[in-house]
C-alpha positions in Angstrom: -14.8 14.2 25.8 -17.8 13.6 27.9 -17.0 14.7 31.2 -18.4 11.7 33.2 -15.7 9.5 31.2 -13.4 7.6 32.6 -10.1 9.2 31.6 -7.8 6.2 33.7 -9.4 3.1 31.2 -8.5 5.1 28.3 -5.1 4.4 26.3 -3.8 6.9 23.3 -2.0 5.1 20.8 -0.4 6.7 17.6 3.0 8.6 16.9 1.9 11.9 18.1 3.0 13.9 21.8 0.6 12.1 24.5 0.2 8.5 22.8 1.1 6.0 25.6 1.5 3.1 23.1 3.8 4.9 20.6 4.4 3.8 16.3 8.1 4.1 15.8 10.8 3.3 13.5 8.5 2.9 10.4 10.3 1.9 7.5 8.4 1.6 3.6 10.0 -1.0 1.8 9.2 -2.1 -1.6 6.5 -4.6 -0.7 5.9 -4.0 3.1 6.0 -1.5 6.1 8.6 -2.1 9.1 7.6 -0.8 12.6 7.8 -1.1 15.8 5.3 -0.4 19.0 6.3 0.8 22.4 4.1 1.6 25.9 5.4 3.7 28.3 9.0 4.0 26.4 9.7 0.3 26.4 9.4 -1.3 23.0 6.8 -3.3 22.8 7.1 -5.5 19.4 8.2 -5.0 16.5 5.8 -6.2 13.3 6.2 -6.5 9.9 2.6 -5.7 7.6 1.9 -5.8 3.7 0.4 -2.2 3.6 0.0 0.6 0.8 -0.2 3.9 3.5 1.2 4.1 6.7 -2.3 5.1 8.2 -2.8 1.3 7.5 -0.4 0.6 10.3 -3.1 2.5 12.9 -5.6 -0.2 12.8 -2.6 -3.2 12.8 -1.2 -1.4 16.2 -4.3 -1.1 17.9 -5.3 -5.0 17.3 -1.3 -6.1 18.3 -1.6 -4.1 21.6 -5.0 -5.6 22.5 -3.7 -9.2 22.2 -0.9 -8.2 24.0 -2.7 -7.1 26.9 -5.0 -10.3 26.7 -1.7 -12.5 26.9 -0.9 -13.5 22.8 2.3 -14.9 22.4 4.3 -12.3 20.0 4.8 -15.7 17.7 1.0 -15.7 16.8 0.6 -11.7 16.4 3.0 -11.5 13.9 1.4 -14.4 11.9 -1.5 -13.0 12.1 -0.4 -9.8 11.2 0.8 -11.4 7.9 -2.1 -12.9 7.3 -4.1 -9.9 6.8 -5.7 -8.5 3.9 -6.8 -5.6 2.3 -10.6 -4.7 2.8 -12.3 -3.8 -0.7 -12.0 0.1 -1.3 -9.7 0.5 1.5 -6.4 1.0 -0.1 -6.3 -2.0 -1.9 -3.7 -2.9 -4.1 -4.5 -4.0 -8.2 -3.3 -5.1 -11.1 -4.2 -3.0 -14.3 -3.6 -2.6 -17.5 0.2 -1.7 -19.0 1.8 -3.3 -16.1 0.2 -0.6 -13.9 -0.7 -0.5 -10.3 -3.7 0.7 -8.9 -4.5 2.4 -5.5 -8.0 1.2 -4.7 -9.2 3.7 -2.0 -12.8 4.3 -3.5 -15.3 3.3 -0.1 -15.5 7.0 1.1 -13.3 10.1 1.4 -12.9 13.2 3.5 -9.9 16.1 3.4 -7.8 14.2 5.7 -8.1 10.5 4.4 -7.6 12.5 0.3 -4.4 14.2 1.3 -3.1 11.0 3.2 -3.7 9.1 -0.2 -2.5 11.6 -2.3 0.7 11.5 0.0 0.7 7.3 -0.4 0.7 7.8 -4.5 3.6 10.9 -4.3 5.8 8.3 -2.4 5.7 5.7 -5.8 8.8 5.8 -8.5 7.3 5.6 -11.6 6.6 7.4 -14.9 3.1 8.2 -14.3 0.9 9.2 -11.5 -2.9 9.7 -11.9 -4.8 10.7 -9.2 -8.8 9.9 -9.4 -10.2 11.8 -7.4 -14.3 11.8 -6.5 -16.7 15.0 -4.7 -16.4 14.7 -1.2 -19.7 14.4 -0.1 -21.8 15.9 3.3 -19.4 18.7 3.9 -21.4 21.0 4.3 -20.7 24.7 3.7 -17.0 23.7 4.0 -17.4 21.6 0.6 -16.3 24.6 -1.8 -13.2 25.5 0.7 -11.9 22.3 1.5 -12.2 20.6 -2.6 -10.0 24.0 -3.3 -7.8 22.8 -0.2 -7.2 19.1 -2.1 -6.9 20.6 -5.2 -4.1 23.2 -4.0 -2.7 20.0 -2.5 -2.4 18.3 -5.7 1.2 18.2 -6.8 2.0 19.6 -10.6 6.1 17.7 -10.1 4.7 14.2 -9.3 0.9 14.1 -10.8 1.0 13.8 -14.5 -3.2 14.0 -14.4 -5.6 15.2 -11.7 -9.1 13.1 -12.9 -12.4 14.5 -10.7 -15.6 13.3 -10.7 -18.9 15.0 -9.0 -20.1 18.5 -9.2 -18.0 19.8 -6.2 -15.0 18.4 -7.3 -15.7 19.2 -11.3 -16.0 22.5 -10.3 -13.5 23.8 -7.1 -11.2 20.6 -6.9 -10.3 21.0 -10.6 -10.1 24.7 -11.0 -7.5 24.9 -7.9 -5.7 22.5 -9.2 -5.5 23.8 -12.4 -4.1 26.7 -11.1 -1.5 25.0 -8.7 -0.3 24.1 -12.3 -1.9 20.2 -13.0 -3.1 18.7 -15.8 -6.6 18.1 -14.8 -9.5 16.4 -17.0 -13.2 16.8 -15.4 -15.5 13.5 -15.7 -19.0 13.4 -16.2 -19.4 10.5 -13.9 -17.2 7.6 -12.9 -16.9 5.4 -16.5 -16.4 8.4 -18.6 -13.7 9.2 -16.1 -12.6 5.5 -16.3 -12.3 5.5 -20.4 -10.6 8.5 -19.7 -7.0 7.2 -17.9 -7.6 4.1 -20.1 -6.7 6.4 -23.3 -4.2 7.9 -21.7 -2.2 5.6 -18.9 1.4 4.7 -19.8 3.5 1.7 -19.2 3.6 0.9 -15.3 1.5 3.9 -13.8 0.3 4.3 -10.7 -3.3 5.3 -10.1 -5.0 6.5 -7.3 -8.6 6.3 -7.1 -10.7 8.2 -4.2 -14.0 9.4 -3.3 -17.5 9.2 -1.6 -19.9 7.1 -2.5 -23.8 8.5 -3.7 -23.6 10.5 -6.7 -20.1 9.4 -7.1 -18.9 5.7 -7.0 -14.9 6.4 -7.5 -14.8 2.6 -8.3 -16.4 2.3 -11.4 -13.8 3.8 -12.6 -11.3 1.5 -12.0 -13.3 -1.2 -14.3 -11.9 0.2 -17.9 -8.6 -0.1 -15.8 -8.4 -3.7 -14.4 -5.9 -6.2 -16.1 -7.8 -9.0 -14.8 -11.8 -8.8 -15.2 -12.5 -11.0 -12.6 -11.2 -8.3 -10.1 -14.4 -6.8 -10.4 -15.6 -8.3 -7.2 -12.8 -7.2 -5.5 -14.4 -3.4 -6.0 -16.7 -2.4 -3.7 -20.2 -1.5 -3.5 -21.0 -4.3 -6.1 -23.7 -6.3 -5.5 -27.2 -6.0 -7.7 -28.7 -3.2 -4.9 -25.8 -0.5 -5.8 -25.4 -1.3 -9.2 -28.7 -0.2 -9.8 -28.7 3.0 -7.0 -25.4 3.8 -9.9 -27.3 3.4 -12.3 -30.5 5.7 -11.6 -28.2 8.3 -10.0 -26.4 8.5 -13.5 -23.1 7.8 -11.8 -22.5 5.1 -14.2 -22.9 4.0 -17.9 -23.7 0.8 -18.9 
């Protein structure tokens, strides 16, 4: 931290050692999370919020303690609460094809937010998980270390296919996973990756899609997948700007 800050007007929140305003007793039900918030060891409130991840709860906490501390009556932060949606390509939840489900996390990606994702999809019962996963971009010279970290973190018992898309991820994603013992199909670019899981998704999957944006676009994939073609505008990135920066980048076919 910059040393001329104020530490006294800052506040930690979170569930790890130090947070003042503390997420506890989380609880994943079918269709919801269960939580509660407490400051200073004294519960707080507790909130109920339509979420896919529990890192979804993060931003939720944050905004309920704010209107706390400005004076809103726990009756209108919990309707408010329930009244919140998903953003587009921020773990988003969609109806595909074959009664499947899909994980809609396609605006960006780094290690951190792939490994919390891939831990969201682990947590599904189903027959069949497919993770789509894109190249982490602007990594630097820790691109070819941390694709191998993702793809060693890819789980041969609960993934039935490991999808990548992007040269990185084509190249150091795939092969450690491969190795970890997946079943892992490389992608040209984001459709031929999409017609991909279309051939082979089974009755009531669940797939995950993730990745960066340029030279990528994770979500183009989920098109071939989408029970309901009017869903496209739920996808990000899809006005006529960045369908055409897809298309001259060759991330997409049309």
């Amino acid at each position: 931290m910059p040393q001329n800050l104020d530490n006294k007007k800052i506040i930690f929140y979170g569930k790890d050692f130090g947070a003042y305003y503390k997420i506890e007793n989380v609880i994943k039900n079918d269709f919801d999370f269960q939580f509660s918030i407490s400051g200073n060891g004294k519960k707080v409130i507790d909130l109920s919020f339509k979420a896919i991840s529990e890192v979804q709860l993060y931003s939720v906490s944050v905004a309920a303690i704010i209107a706390k501390t400005l004076g809103v009556s726990d009756e209108k932060i919990k309707k408010a609460v329930s009244e919140i949606k998903s953003f587009s390509g921020r773990m988003q939840k969609l109806q595909g094809i074959k009664n499947s489900i899909i994980l809609d996390d396609t605006y960006n990606a780094s290690p951190d937010a792939v490994k919390m994702a891939l831990d969201t999809l682990y947590t599904y019962k189903t027959n069949q998980r497919i993770a789509i996963l894109g190249m982490m971009n602007e990594l630097g010279e820790s691109s070819e270390e941390e694709h191998k970290k993702i793809g060693e973190y890819c789980n041969p018992k609960l993934l039935d296919w490991v999808v990548t898309i992007g040269k990185d991820a084509n190249k150091f994603l795939a092969e450690s996973a491969k190795k970890k013992g997946c079943q892992v199909y490389t992608a040209k670019n984001s459709t031929e990756a999409g017609n991909f899981v279309k051939e082979k998704i089974r009755d009531g999957a669940i797939v995950l899609a993730k990745g960066s944006q340029n030279g990528v676009f994770v979500e183009e994939a989920l098109k071939p997948l989408l029970k309901d073609k009017s869903d496209f505008n739920k996808l990000v990135r899809q006005d006529s700007g960045w369908m055409n920066k897809k298309l001259s980048s060759l991330a997409v076919d049309f």
